[in-house]
C-alpha positions in Angstrom: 136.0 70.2 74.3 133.1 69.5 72.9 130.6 66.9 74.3 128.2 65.3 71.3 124.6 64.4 72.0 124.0 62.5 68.0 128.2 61.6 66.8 126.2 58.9 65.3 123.8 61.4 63.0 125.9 64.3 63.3 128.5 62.0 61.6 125.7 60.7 58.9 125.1 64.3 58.2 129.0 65.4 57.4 129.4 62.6 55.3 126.1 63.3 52.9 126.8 67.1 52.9 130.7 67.3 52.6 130.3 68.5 48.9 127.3 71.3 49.8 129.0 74.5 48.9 127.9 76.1 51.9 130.0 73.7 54.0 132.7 73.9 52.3 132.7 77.4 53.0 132.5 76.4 56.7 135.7 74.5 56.3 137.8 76.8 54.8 137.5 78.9 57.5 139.0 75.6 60.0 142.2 75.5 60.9 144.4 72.5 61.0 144.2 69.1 59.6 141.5 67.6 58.0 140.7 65.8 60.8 140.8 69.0 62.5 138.4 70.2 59.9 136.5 66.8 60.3 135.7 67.6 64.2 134.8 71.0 64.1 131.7 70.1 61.3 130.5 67.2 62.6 130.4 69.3 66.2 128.7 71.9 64.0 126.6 69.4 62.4 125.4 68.4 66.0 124.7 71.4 67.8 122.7 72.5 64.8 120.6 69.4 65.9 120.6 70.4 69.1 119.1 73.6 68.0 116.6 72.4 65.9 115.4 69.9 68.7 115.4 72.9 71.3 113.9 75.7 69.2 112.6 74.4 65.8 112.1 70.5 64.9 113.6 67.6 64.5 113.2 64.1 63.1 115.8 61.2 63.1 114.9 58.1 61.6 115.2 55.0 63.2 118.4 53.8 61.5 119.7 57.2 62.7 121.7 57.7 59.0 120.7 61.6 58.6 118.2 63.4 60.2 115.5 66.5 59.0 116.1 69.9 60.9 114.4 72.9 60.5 114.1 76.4 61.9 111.2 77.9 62.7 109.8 81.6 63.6 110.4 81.3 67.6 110.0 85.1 68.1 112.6 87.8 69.8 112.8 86.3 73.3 113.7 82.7 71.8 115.9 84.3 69.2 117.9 86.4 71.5 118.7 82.6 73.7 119.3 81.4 70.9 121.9 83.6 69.9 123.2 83.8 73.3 123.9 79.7 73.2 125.7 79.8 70.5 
């Protein structure tokens, strides 16, 4: 099971991407209900935050509805625990 560290923008970030082709992409490839589908994004949605916050950067504004993430050029050694984490 997956334990969330932002449900809150995680959440905020499902909901304004749902229609992003890319994510609907992601979904396709979920199996179950939509609910199922639902989880497994917003979980996406929030380790990508993680990520960002760990290796690239992050900002979340104060009513937490969405956040900015970006990657950034962390060279091999970061890459390679990066990769491992996921």
């Amino acid at each position: 099971m997956y334990t969330f560290k932002y449900k809150e923008v995680a959440e905020a970030l499902h909901d304004a991407l749902i229609f992003d082709p890319f994510i609907i992409t992601i979904a396709q490839q979920v199996p179950g209900s939509a609910s199922d589908k639902q989880l497994a994004l917003t979980s996406y949605m929030d380790y990508s935050i993680i990520e960002a916050e760990t290796y690239g950067r992050l900002f979340i504004p104060d009513d937490r509805y969405g956040a900015s993430i970006w990657a950034i050029p962390t060279g091999t050694l970061l890459e390679s625990e990066k990769s491992t984490g996921k």
